[in-house]
N, C-alpha and C positions, 0 to 999 in steps of 0.2 A: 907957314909951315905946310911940308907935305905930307900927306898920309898915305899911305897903303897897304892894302891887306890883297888876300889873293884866298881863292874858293874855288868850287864847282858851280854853285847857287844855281844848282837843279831845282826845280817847283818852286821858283821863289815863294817864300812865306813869310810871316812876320817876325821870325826869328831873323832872317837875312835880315828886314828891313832895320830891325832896332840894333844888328849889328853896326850896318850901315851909318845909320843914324848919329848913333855915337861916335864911331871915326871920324865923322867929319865934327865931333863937336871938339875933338884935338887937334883941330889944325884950318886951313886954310882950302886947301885944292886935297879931295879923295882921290887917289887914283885904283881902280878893283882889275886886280888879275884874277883874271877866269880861264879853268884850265880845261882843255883840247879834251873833247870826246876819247883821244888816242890817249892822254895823260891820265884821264881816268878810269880808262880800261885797265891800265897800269897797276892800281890798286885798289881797286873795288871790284866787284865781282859782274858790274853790269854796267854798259854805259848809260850816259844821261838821257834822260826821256826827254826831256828838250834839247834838241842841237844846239852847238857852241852859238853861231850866228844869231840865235833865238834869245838864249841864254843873256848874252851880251846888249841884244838893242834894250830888253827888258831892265836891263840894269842903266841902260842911258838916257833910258823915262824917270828914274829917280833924282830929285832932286836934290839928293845929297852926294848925287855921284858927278864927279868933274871928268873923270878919263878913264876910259874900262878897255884895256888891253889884255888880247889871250897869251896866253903861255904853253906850248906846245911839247915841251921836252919837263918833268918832273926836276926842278930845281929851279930856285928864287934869285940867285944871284941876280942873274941877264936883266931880270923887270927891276930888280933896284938900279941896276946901274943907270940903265933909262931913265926912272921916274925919277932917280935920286930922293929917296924920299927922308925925312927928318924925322919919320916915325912908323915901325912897321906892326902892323897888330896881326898877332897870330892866335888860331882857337885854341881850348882846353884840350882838344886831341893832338896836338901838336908832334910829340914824343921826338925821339934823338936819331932818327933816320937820316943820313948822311946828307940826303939835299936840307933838311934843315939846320944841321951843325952846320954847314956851309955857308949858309945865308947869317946864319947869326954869327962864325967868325969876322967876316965880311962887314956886316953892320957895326962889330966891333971896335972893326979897325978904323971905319970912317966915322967912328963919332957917335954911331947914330943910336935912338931908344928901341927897342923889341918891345910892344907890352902884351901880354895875354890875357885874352879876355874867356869869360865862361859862356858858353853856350845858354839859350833860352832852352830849360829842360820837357816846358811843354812841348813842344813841334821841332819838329826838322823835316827835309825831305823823305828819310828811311821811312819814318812815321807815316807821312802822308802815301807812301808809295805803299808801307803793309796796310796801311785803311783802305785802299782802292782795292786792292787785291782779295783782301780776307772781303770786301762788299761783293766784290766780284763773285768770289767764290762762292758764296750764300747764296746769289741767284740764281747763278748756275746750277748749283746743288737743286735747287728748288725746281726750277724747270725738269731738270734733267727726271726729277723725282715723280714728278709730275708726270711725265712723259713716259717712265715704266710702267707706271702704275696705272696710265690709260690703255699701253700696249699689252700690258698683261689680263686686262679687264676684255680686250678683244681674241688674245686668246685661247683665254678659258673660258670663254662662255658662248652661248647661241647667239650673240650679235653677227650682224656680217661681218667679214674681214674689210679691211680698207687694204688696196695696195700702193698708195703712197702714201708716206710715212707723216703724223698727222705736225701741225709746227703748233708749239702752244708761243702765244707772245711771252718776255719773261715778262715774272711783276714787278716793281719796284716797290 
């Protein structure tokens, strides 16, 4: 049996993986559509921090992944018809947006199973990418804080001036 599901799997994490995982424990050959930097501009507000090509070899290192094909245009039909697949697993966000009524008319007609699975609620990519940010932020804050507070220490008071501006390293 074939399987396939289709994502972005930006930052891959462990939540991809044990998606992954389980797909192939229904069937035979995985096949993972991974959708075009342009596809996810489409509906997300930023593209992927990994390029598609990155994206993709990453997912051909997995050893539950058989055939990882991108998807360039926002609709599922085209990859099933290629993969033909005998079972398509879609996420808990799924919702009723035309290209997915479409793919699931479609699978209807040939027979095929749709199943949905729930997302792992500890981690996902958004996750990981507000932890980087909000760390980021922090340090920055901290430097930046740093750095007023030594420029204003020079002056208002009888130190000498410095005329180039002084670098603090940040901290971790």
């Amino acid at each position: 049996m074939i399987i396939y599901t289709v994502g972005t799997f930006d930052l891959l994490h462990v939540g991809h993986l044990a998606l992954l995982e389980y797909c192939k424990t229904l069937g035979d050959v995985l096949a993972v559509g991974v959708a075009s930097d342009s596809v996810v501009s489409s509906y997300k507000p930023h593209e992927p921090v990994i390029p598609l090509e990155q994206r993709m070899e990453m997912l051909r290192a997995l050893r539950c992944v058989d055939l990882v094909i991108p998807y360039n245009e926002l609709e599922y039909v085209s990859g099933c018809k290629e993969v033909k697949p005998d079972i398509f697993v879609i996420g808990e966000n799924w919702g009723n947006k035309q290209h997915n009524l479409d793919v699931e008319a479609y699978l209807k007609v040939e027979g095929k199973k749709v199943i949905q699975v729930r997302y792992n609620p500890l981690t996902s990519s958004s996750k990981i990418k507000q932890n980087v940010i909000a760390q980021s932020h922090r340090g920055k804050y901290s430097a930046q804080e740093i750095e007023i507070t030594i420029h204003n220490k020079f002056l208002h008071s009888d130190s000498p001036k410095i005329s180039e501006p002084l670098v603090i390293p940040q901290l971790s």
